[in-house]
C-alpha positions as CSV (number, residue, x, y, z in Angstrom):
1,X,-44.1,58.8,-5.9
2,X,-42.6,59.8,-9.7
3,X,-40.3,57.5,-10.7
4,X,-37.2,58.3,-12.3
5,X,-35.3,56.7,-15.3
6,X,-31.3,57.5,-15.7
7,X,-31.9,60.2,-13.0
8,X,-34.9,61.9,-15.2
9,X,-38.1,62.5,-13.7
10,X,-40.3,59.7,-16.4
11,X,-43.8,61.0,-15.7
12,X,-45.5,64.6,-15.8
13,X,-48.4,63.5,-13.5
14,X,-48.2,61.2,-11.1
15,X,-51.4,59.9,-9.3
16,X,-51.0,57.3,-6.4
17,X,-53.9,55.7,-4.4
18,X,-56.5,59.2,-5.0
19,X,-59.4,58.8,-3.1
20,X,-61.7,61.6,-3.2
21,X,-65.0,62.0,-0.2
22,X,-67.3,65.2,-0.2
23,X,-70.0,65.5,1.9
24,X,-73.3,65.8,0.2
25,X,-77.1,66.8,1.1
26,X,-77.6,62.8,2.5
27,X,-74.4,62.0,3.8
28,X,-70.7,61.6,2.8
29,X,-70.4,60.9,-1.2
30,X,-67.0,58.9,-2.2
31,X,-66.7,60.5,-5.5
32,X,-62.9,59.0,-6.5
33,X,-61.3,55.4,-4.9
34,X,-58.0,54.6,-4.9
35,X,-56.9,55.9,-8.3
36,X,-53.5,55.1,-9.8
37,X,-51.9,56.9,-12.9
38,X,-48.7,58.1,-14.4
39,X,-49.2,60.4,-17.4
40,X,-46.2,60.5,-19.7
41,X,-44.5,63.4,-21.2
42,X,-46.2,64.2,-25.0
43,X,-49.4,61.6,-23.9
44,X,-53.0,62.9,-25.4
45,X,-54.5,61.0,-23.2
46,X,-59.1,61.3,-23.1
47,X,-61.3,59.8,-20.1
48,X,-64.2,58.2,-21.1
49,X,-67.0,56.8,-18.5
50,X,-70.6,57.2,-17.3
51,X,-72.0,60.4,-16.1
52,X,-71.1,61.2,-12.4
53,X,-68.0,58.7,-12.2
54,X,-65.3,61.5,-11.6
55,X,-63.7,62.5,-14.1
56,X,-64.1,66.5,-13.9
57,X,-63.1,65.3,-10.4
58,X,-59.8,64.0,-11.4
59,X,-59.4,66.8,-13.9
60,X,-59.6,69.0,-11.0
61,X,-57.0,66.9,-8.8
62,X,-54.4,67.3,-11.6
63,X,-55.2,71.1,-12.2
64,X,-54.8,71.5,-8.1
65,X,-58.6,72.8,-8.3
66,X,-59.5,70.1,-5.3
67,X,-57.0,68.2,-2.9
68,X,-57.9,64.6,-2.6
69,X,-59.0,63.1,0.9
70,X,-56.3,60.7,0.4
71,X,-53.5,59.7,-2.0
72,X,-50.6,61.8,-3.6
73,X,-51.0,63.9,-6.8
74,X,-47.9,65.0,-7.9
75,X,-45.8,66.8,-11.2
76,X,-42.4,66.2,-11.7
77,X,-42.0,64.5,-8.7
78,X,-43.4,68.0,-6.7
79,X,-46.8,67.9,-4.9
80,X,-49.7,69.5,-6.4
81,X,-50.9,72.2,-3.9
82,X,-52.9,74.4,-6.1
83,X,-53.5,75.6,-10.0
84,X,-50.2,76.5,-11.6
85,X,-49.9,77.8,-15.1
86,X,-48.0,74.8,-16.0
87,X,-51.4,73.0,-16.0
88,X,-53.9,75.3,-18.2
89,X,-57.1,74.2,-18.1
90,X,-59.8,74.6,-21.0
91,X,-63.4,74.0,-20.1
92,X,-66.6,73.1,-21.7
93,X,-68.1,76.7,-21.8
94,X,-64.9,79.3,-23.3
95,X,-64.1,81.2,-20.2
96,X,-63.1,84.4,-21.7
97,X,-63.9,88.3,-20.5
98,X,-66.9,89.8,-21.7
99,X,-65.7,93.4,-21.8
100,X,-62.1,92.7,-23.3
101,X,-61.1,92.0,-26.9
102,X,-60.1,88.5,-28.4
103,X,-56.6,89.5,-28.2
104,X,-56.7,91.2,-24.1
105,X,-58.2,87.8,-23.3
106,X,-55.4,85.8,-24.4
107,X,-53.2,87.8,-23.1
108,X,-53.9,88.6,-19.7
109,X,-52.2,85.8,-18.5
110,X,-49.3,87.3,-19.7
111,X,-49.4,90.1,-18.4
112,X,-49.9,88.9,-15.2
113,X,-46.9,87.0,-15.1
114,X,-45.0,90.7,-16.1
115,X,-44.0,90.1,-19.5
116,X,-42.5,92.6,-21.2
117,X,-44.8,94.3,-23.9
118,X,-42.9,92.7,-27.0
119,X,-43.1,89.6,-25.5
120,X,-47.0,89.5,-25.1
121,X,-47.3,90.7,-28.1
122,X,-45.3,88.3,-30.0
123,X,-46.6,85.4,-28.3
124,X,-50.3,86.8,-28.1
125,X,-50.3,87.5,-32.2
126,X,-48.1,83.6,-32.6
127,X,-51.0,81.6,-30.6
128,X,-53.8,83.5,-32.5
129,X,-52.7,82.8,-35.5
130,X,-52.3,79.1,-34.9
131,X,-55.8,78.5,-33.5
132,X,-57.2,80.4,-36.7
133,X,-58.1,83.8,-35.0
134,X,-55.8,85.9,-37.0
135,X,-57.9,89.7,-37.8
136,X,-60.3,89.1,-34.8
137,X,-58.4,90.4,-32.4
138,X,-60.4,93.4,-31.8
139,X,-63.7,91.5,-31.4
140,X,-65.4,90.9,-28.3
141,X,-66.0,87.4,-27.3
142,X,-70.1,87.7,-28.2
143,X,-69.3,89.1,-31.6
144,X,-67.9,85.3,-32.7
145,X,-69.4,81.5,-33.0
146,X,-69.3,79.3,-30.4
147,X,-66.4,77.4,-31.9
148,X,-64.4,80.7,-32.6
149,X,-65.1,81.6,-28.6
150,X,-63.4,78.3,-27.7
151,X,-60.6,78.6,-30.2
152,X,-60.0,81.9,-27.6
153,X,-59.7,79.4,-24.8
154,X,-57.2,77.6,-26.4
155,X,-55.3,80.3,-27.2
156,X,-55.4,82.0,-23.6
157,X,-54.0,78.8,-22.1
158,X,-51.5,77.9,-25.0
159,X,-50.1,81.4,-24.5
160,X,-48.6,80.4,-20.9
161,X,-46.9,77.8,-23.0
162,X,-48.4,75.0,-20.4
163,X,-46.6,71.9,-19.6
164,X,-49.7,70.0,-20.0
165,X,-53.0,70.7,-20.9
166,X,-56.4,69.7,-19.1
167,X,-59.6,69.7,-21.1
168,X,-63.2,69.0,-20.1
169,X,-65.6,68.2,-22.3
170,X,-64.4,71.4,-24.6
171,X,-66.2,70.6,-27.7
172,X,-69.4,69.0,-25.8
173,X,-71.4,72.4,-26.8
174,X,-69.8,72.7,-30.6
175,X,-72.4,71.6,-33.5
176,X,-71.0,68.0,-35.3
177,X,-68.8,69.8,-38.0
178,X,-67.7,72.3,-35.8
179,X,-66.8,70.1,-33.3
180,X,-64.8,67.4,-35.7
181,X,-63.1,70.8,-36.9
182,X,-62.1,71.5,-33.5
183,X,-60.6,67.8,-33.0
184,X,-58.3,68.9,-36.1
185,X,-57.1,71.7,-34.8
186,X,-56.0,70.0,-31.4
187,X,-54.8,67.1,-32.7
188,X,-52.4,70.1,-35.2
189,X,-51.3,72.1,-32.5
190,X,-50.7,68.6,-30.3
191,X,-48.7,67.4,-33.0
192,X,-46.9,71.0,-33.3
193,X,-46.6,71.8,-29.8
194,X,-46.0,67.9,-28.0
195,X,-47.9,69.3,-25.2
196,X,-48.9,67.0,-22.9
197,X,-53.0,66.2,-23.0
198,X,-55.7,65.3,-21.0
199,X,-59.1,65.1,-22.1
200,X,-62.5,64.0,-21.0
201,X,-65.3,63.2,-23.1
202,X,-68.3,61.6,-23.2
203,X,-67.7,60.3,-26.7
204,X,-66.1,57.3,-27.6
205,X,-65.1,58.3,-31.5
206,X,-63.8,61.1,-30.2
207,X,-61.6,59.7,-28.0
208,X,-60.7,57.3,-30.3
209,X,-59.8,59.9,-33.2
210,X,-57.9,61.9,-30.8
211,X,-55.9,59.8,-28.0
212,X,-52.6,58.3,-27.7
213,X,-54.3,56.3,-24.7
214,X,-58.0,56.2,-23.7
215,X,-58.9,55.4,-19.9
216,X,-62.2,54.3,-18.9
217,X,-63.8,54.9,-15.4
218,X,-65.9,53.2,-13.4
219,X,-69.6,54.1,-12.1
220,X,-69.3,56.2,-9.1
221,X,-67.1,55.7,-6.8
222,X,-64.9,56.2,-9.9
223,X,-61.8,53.7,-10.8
224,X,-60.0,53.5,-13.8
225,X,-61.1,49.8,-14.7
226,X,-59.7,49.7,-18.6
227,X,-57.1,51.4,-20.3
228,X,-56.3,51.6,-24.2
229,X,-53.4,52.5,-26.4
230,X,-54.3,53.8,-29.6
231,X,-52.7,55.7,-32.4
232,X,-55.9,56.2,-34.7
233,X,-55.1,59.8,-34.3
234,X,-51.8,59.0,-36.5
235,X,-53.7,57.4,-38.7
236,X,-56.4,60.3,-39.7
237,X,-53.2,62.3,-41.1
238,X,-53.4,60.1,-44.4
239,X,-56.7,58.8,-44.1
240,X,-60.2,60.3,-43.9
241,X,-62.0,59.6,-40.4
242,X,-64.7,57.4,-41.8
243,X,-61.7,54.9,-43.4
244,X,-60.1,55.0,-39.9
245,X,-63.2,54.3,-38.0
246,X,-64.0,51.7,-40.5
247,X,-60.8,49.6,-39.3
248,X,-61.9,46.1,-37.5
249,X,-59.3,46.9,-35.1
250,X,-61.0,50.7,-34.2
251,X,-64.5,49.0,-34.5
252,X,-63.5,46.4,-32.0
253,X,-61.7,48.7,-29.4
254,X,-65.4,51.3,-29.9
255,X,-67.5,48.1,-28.8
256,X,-65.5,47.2,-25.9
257,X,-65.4,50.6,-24.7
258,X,-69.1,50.9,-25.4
259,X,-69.5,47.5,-23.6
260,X,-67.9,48.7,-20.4
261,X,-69.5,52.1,-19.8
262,X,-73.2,50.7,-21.1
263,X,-72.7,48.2,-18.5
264,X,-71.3,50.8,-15.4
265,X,-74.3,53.0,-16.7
266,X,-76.9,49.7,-15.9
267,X,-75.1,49.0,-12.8
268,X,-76.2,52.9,-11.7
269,X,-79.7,52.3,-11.8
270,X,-79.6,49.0,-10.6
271,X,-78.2,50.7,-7.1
């Protein structure tokens, strides 16, 4: 269960003993086993690990996507029945309506939830502005770039003002620049907003670059065997990525990571 500190709830997310068991085309699959986490208020937290080890899984538990087959998800202290707004999710492909504009995209949410029509507007034009999409708000989603579409993402769940924010794989599609342009911009609006982050990836230096904690998973059934606090992403403010990534101490922390999933990923075909 969440703890609390001084009669304050300490962690957003709490995750106690998650296993997770579907039942496949050959039998019962135990995706998840016996997963513990707390996730801290203002944590940008990415999941790293090899292919098929859970972690879209666990992304889902948290966004209340999937229940687990046994364990206790909770936020602040409440059970996690089901999605909530609190908990917008971005994916890897933008998910945005084909036939409405940039700006009737982001927000729908909003008026779903019945806010008044200053309100959407202020909020709507505020959150487009700060992902970069100010004078394309009248475009459809296939009249921008890739990177532009998932900037629209951002925006739609950033709108709800979220208390945390679940990513997967959202810049696995992206080219390399626009992608490390991408990693700006959410480390920015992290910084600006102190949301609460959780992001999976399958890229180590981009974990590094961006998390305040990196968590590395085991090989199906997946178990967080290694965790990581990190403040490169601090760093990259007065330094350039390549003179951060140079660091022994970033180089070190990369080959261990690399170690572990190289090893989980052997371990797969071995089975």
């Amino acid at each position: 269960m969440s703890e609390k500190v001084n009669g304050k709830i300490e962690y957003v997310v709490t995750l106690k003993d998650i296993s997770l068991r579907y039942r496949g085309e050959k039998g019962e699959v135990a995706a998840l086993k016996d997963v513990n986490l707390n996730i801290k208020e203002g944590e940008f937290i990415c999941v790293l690990g090899p292919s098929g080890c859970g972690k879209s899984t666990l992304l889902k538990i948290i966004a209340g996507f999937l229940q687990p087959s046994e364990g206790v998800s909770e936020m602040d202290a409440n059970p996690i029945n089901g999605p909530d707004w609190h908990r917008g999710v971005v994916f890897q492909s933008p998910t945005l309506y084909p036939w409405l504009n940039i700006y009737d995209n982001v927000a729908f949410g909003l008026k779903m939830r019945k806010f008044s029509k200053g309100e959407i507007e202020e909020l709507t034009n505020k959150y487009l502005e700060l992902v970069g999409l100010k004078g394309f708000e009248k475009h459809k989603p296939y009249e921008l770039s890739g990177g532009m579409r998932q900037r629209a993402s951002l925006a739609r769940v950033l709108v709800n003002k979220p208390r945390m924010i679940l990513m997967d794989e959202p810049f696995g599609a992206l080219d390399a620049l626009t992608r490390q342009n991408m990693q700006t911009l959410i480390r920015t609006i992290w910084t600006k907003t102190e949301n609460t982050v959780f992001l999976i990836t399958h890229d180590v230096d981009e974990a590094l670059s961006l998390a305040t904690r990196v968590i590395v998973m085991s090989s199906r059934p997946g178990r967080i065997i290694k965790e990581f606090n990190t403040g490169f992403t601090y760093c990259i403010y007065g330094e350039s990525h390549e003179e951060v990534r140079g660091k022994v101490e970033y180089m070190s922390i990369r080959d261990e990571i690399l170690k572990i999933i190289n090893n989980q990923t052997e371990e797969i075909f071995i089975k």
